[in-house]
C-alpha positions in Angstrom: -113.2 -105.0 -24.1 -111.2 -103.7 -21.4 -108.1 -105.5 -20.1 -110.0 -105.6 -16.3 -112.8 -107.0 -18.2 -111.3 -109.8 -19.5 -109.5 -110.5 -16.9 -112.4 -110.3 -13.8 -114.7 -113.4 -14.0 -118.6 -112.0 -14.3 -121.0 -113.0 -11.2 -121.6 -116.4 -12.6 -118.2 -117.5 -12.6 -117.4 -116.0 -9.3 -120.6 -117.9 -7.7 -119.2 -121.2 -9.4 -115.7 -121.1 -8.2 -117.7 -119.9 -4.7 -119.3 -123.2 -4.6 -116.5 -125.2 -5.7 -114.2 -123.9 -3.3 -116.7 -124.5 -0.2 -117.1 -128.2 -1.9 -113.6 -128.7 -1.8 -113.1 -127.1 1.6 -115.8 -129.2 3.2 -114.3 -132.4 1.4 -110.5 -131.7 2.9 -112.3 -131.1 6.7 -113.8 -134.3 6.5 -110.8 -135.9 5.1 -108.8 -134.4 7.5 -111.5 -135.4 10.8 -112.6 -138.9 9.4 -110.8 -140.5 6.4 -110.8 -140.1 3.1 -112.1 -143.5 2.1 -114.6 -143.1 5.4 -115.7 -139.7 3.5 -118.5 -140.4 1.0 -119.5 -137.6 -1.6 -123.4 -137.5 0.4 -121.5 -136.5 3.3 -119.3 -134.0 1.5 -122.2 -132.6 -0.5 -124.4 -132.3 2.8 -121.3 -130.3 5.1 -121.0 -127.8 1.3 -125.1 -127.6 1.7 -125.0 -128.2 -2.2 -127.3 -131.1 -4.1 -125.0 -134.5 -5.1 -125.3 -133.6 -8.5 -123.5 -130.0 -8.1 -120.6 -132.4 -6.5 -120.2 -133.8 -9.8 -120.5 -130.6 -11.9 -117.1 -129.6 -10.5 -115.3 -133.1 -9.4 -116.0 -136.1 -11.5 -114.8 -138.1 -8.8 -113.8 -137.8 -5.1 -110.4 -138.8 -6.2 -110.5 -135.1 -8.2 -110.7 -133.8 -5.0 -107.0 -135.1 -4.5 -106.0 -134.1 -7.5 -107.2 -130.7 -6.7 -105.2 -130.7 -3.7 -102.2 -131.6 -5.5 -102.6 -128.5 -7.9 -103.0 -126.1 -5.1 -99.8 -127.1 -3.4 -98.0 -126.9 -6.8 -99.5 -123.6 -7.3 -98.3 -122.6 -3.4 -94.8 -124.0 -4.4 -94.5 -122.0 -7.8 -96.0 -118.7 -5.6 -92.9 -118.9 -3.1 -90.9 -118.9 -5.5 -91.6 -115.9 -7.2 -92.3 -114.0 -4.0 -88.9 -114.6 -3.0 -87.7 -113.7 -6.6 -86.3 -117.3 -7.4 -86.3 -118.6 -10.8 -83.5 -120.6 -12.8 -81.9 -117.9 -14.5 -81.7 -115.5 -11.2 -78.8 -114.8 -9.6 -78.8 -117.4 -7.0 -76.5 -120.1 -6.3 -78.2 -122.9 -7.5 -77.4 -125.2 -4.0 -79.0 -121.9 -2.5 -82.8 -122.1 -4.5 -83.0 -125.8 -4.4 -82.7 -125.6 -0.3 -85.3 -122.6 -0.7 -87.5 -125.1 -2.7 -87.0 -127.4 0.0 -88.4 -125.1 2.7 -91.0 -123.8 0.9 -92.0 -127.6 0.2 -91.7 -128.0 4.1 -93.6 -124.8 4.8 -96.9 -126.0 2.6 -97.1 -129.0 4.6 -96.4 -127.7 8.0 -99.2 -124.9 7.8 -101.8 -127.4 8.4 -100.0 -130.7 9.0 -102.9 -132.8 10.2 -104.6 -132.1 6.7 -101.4 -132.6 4.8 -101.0 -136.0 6.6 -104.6 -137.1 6.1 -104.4 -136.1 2.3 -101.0 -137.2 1.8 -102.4 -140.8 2.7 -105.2 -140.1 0.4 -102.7 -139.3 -2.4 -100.6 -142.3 -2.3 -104.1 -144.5 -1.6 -105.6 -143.4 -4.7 -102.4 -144.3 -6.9 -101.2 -140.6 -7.7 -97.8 -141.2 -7.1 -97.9 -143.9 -10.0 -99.4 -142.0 -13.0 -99.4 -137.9 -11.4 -97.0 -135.8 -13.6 -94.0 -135.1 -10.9 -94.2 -131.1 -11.4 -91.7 -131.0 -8.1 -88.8 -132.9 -10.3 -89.6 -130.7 -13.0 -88.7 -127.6 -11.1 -85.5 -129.3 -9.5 -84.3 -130.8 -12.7 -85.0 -126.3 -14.2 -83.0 -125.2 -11.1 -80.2 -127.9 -11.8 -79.9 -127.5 -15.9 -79.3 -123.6 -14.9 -76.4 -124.4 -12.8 -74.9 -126.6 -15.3 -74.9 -123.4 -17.7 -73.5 -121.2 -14.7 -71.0 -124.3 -14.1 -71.9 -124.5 -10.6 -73.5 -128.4 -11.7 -71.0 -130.8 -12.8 -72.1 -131.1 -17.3 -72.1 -134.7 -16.9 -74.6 -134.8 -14.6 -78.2 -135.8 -16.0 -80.5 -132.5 -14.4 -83.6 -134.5 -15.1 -82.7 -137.5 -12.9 -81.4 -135.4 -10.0 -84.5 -133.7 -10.7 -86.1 -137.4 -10.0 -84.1 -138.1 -7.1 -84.4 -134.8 -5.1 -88.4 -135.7 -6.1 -87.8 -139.2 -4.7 -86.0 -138.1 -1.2 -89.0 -134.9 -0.9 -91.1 -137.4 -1.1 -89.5 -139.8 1.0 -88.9 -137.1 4.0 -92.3 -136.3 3.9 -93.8 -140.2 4.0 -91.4 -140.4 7.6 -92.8 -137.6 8.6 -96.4 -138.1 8.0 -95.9 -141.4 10.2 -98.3 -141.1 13.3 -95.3 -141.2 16.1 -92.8 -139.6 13.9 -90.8 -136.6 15.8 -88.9 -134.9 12.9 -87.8 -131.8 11.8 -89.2 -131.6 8.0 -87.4 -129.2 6.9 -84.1 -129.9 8.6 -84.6 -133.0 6.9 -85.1 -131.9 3.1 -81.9 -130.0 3.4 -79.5 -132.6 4.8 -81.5 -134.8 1.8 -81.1 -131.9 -0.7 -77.2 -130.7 0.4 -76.6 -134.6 0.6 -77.6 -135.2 -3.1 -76.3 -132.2 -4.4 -72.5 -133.5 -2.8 -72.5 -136.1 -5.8 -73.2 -133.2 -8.7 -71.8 -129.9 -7.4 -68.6 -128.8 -9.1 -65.1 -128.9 -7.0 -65.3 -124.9 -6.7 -68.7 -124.6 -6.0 -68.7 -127.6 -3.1 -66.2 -126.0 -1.7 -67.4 -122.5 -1.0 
């Protein structure tokens, strides 16, 4: 077998991720437009034109659909990274790819930020923020361990709970924003969040270039 071979998915696959994505798609339009726990999976299934029971062949529940949505904006997170080349052991400042991080974050939500608020309600409704790995904290607590090895991080500094806490203020940035009548600049307000924690764990050289 070929390389391409393994790699391409045969017709079958293609038509089942086809079908999933226009499930998905039709469930985050009506999400967005009505409500998530307005949305009922008869309706979804009827704006994909697929039968109930194809709904369930791909989501077990509509709270998958969330889940789904989560994993897609991981993947979009993990994607900017690497097309701008940023990674723990590159060669940038660390205070430098955590504020990247931070606008990438920032970017994800602001390309459609009626659908981000509408899901974003959804997430915290279905009780993701209580049992969902927290993948963001991951990759700020990789970014922060790097810089303790470059000595740009103070070593006493714990990376996986500055990890937590640049997770916690994301998160908390993006809940004011999300409000109906907020007027904020998101990203704007991830870096004075991000530059403001990393004040208490930067080392005396590095904080001051």
């Amino acid at each position: 077998m070929t390389e391409r071979q393994s790699v391409v998915p045969g017709r079958r696959e293609r038509n089942k991720l086809r079908i999933r994505s226009r499930i998905y798609d039709s469930a985050l339009e009506l999400f967005t437009r009505q409500g998530y726990e307005q949305t009922t999976v008869d309706e979804i299934t009827e704006a994909a034109d697929v039968a109930r029971g194809t709904f369930f062949n791909h989501f077990q529940r509509k709270e998958d659909v969330i889940a789904a949505w989560g994993e897609t904006r991981r993947e979009l997170l993990h994607g900017g990274l690497a097309a701008e080349g940023l990674r723990p052991d590159g060669e940038e400042s660390t205070a430098h790819a955590l504020l990247r991080c931070m606008s990438i974050l920032a970017d994800i939500s602001l390309r459609d930020a009626d659908q981000t608020r509408a899901l974003l309600t959804a997430w915290v409704k279905a009780g993701f923020p209580l049992h969902e790995q927290p993948y963001v904290s991951d990759t700020f607590a990789a970014f922060v361990e790097a810089g303790q090895g470059r000595g740009e991080i103070r070593a006493a500094a714990d990376a996986r709970l500055v990890g937590f806490i640049l997770r916690d203020v994301y998160l908390g940035a993006l809940f004011r924003w999300a409000q109906p009548d907020a007027e904020m600049d998101l990203e704007a307000e991830l870096h004075a969040a991000c530059t403001t924690v990393l004040g208490g764990v930067l080392t005396g050289d590095t904080a001051a270039r």
